[in-house]
N, C-alpha and C positions, 0 to 999 in steps of 0.2 A: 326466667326466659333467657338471660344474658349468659348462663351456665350452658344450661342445653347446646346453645348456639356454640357455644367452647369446647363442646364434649363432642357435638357434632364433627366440629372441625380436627379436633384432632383424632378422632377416629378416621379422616379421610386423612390425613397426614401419615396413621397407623397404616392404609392399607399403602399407602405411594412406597411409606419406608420398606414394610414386608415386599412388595414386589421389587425393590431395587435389590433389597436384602440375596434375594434366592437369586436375582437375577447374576450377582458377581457370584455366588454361591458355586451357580452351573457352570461359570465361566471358568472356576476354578479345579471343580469337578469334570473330568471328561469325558465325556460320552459317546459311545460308538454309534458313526453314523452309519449302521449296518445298510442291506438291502431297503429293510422296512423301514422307510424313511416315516413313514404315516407314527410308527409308534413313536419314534424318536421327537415327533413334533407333538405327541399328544402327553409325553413324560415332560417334556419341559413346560408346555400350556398349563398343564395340573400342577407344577411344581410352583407358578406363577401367581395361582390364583392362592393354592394353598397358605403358601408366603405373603400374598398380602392379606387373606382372612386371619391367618396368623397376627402380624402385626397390626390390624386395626382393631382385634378381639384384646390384644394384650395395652395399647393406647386407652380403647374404650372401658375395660376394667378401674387401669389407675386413672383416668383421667378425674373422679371424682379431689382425689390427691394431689393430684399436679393442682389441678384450679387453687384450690385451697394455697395450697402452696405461692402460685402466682396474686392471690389476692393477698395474700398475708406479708406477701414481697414490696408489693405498690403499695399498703398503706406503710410499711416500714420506711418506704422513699419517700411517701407524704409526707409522714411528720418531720423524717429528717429536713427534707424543703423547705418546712413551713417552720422550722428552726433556726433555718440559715437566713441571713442579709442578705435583700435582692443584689446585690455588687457579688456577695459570692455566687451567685446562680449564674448570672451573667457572665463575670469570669470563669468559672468552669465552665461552660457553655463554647466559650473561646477557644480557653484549651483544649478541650476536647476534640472541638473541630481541628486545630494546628498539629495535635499528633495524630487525627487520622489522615491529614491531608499528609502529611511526613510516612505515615505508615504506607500509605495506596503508591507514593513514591519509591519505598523500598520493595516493595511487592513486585515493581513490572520487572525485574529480570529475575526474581526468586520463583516466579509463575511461568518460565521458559525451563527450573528443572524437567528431566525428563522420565523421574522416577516418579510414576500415578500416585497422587494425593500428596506427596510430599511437599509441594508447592505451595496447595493450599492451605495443609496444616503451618506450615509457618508462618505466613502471610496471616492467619486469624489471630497464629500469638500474637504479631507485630500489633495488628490493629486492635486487638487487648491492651498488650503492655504499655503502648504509646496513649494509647485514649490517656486511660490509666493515668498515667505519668503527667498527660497534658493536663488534665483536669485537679492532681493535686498540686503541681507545683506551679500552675494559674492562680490560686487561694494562695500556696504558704509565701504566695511572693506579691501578695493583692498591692500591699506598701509599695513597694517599687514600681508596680506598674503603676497605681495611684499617682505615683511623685512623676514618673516620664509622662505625663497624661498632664501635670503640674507644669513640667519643664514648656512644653507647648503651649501651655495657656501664656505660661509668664512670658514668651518670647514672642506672642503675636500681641501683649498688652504693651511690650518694649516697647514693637514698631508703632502702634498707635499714637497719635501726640493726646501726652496726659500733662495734668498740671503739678503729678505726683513725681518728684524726683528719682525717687527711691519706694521700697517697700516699707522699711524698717524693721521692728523688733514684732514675730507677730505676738497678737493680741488674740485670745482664750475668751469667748465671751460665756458668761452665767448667764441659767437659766432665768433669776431674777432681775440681773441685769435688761436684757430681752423684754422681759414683758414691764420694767421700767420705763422704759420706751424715750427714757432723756438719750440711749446711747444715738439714737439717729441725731437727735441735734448739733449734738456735740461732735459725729463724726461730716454731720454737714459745715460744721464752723472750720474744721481741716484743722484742728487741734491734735488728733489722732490719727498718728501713720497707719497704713496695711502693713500685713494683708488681715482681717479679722479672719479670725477659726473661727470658726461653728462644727463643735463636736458634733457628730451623729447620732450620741448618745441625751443630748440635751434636744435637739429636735424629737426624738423619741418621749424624750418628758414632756414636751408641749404638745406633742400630739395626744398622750395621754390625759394631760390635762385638759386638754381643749374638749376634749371626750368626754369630760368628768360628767356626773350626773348634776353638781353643784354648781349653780347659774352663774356665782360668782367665780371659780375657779374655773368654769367654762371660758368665759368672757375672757378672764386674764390671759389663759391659752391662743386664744381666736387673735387677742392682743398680740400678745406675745409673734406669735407666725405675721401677722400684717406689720408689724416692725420688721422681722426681716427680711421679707417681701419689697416695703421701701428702702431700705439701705439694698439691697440688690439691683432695684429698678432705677432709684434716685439718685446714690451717688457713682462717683468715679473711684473710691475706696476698693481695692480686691477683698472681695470674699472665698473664703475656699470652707468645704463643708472635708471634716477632716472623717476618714471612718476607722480612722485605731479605736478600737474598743479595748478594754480591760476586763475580763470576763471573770478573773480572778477576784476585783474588786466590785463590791455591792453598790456602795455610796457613788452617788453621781458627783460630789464634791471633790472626794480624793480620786475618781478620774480625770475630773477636770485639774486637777493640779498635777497628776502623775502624766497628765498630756502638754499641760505645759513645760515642766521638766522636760521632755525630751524635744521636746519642739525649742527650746531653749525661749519659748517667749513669756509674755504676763498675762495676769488673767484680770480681767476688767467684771467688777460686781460691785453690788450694793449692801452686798450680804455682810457683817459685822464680824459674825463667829468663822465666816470663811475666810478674813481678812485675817486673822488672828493665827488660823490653822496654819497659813498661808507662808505667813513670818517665820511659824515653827519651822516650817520645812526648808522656808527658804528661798522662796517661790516669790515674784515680785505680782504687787498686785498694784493695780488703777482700781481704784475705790469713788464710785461715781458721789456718794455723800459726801465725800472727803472735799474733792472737787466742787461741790454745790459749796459749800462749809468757805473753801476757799477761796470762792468771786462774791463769798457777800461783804457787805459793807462794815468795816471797823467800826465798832462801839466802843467806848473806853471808859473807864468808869471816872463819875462829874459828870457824864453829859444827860443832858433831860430828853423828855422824849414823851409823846400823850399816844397811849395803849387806851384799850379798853376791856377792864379785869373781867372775864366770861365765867370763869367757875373758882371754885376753893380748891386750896392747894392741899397734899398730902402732909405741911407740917404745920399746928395750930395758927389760924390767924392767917395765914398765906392768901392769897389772888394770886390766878394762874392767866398770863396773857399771851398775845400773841403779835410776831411782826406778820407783813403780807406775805412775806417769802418761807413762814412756816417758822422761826425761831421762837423759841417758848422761853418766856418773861417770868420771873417766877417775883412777884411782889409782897415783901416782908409788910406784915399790918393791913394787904391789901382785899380779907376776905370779906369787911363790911363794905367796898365799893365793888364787890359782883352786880355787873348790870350796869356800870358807868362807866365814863371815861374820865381819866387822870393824868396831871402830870405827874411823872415817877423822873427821880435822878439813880443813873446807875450805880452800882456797887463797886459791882465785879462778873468778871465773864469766865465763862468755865468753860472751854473746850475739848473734845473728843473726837474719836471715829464715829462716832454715833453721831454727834452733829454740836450745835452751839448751845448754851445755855447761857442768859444773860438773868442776872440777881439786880431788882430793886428795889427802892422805898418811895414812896408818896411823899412827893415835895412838898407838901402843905396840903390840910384838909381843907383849909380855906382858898386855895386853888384847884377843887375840882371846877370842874370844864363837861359842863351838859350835855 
């Protein structure tokens, strides 16, 4: 139905062009306006119609073609669209408006030549080449406008009174970090300066995940976004959502480190193997386990302490316990008191990136403790 309608119209566009067609045609041709005025008005009337049955018969022919053409056109802009980052749509959008509004500006004295059509023909390149022009170098310059869009937030947060002296060095958050959801505490305690990044492409992972079909990686997603939801709403920390992408690169882990490099700041995670990557490259990271690892309580070995051994450990004989704060007790001799509580005297303490491990023995079998 939607074709017809298309076929229709441009066969009435076929007949307007045919008659404009003949019309400069005759203008161009001269014809004598003898006695017999009558013929003279019936040769051009017939040349009129001829011209436009002409061109609405020769529109209505291709038009099967054109259509084709124009629907093969618009789904070619879908997809491209539906490819692009809504920031780039927007931004070209922009520009496109600014070089036609520049183009419609050079047009009003180009449109006072006095040689027929030449006016207009230029005036359409303008509003081509400019569109054009506006619409690519709106995108290849997204960064700069991003950052003057930066410069304005940062200067109306100046004049505000904050408790934040400064920005500092910024801060790369992980995906993991995020749906850890310790970083809201910790940037509530003001331990950590602004401004946090939040790549574009790690919001992109938590939408996906929040998406997932798996209730649990659903969940953590749904997490994940109402953590930065709160640190947006709750604290006085800047946040900026950065949209460098790295299109070259696959891994979300080496963007996030190749966005820190250039941003010259750190990347705050909980992730172990990215902490490690991190080092190689060079890249400074805040490692929220490390941190946890680091406000807990010194243990030293001689000191006692009553755990209560919950399972068998991985080497003969072992009991595997636990403090409140998640530190794992590993107790030599202690797989036959599974199920009870002990005093144990430490060892020795083993520390990591990964977190604490404390080693002990059973002060006495004659001092377990019911």
């Amino acid at each position: 139905m939607v074709n017809k309608i298309i076929r229709g119209l441009l066969t009435i566009a076929g007949l307007v062009l045919g008659y404009q067609a003949m019309y400069y045609a005759l203008r161009l041709i001269p014809i004598e306006e003898t006695i017999n005025m009558d013929l003279t008005y019936t040769i051009r009337i017939t040349a009129y119609i001829v011209g436009a049955i002409i061109g609405g018969l020769i529109l209505f022919l291709f038009s099967p073609k054109i259509i084709n053409k124009g629907w093969q056109s618009t789904f070619t802009v879908e997809k491209s669209l539906e490819r692009m980052p809504i920031n780039e749509i927007i931004l070209g959008a922009f520009g496109l408006i600014i070089g036609l509004v520049i183009a419609s500006l050079i047009s009003i004295p180009i449109n006072n030549i006095p040689i027929p059509w030449v006016g207009n023909i230029i005036s359409l390149i303008f509003y081509i080449v400019l569109g054009y022009l506006g619409i690519n170098l709106a995108i290849k310059k997204r960064d700069d406008i991003t950052n003057l869009s930066n410069v304005f937030k940062r200067s109306n947060r100046e004049n505000k009174p904050s408790k934040h002296s400064g920005h500092g060095i910024p801060k790369v958050l992980d995906t993991s970090v995020i749906i850890d959801g310790r970083i809201f505490d910790i940037c509530k305690t003001e331990f950590v300066e602004g401004p946090l990044i939040i790549p574009h492409f790690v919001l992109e992972e938590l939408r996906h995940i929040a998406d997932s079909s798996d209730a649990l990686k659903r969940n953590r997603g749904r997490r994940g976004l109402d953590i930065l939801n709160k640190i947006q709403k709750e604290l006085e920390i800047p946040v900026e959502i950065s949209e460098k992408d790295f299109p070259n690169i696959a891994e979300v882990d080496s963007k996030l480190l190749k966005l820190a490099q250039l941003l010259h700041g750190k990347v705050i995670t909980n992730d172990y193997n990215l902490n490690k990557v991190a080092e190689f490259q060079g890249v400074s990271v805040l490692n929220i386990n490390e941190l946890a690892n680091a406000v807990k309580p010194v243990v030293l070995p001689g000191e006692e302490m009553i755990v209560q051994v919950i399972k068998d450990g991985k080497e003969s004989g072992q009991g595997i316990a636990y403090l409140d704060d998640g530190t794992m007790i590993v107790v030599d001799g202690g797989r036959k008191y599974v199920g009870e509580t002990i005093d144990v005297i430490v060892t020795s303490v083993l520390q990591t990136a990964a977190g604490r491990m404390i080693f002990a023995k059973p002060k006495s079998a004659s001092e377990k403790v019911s």
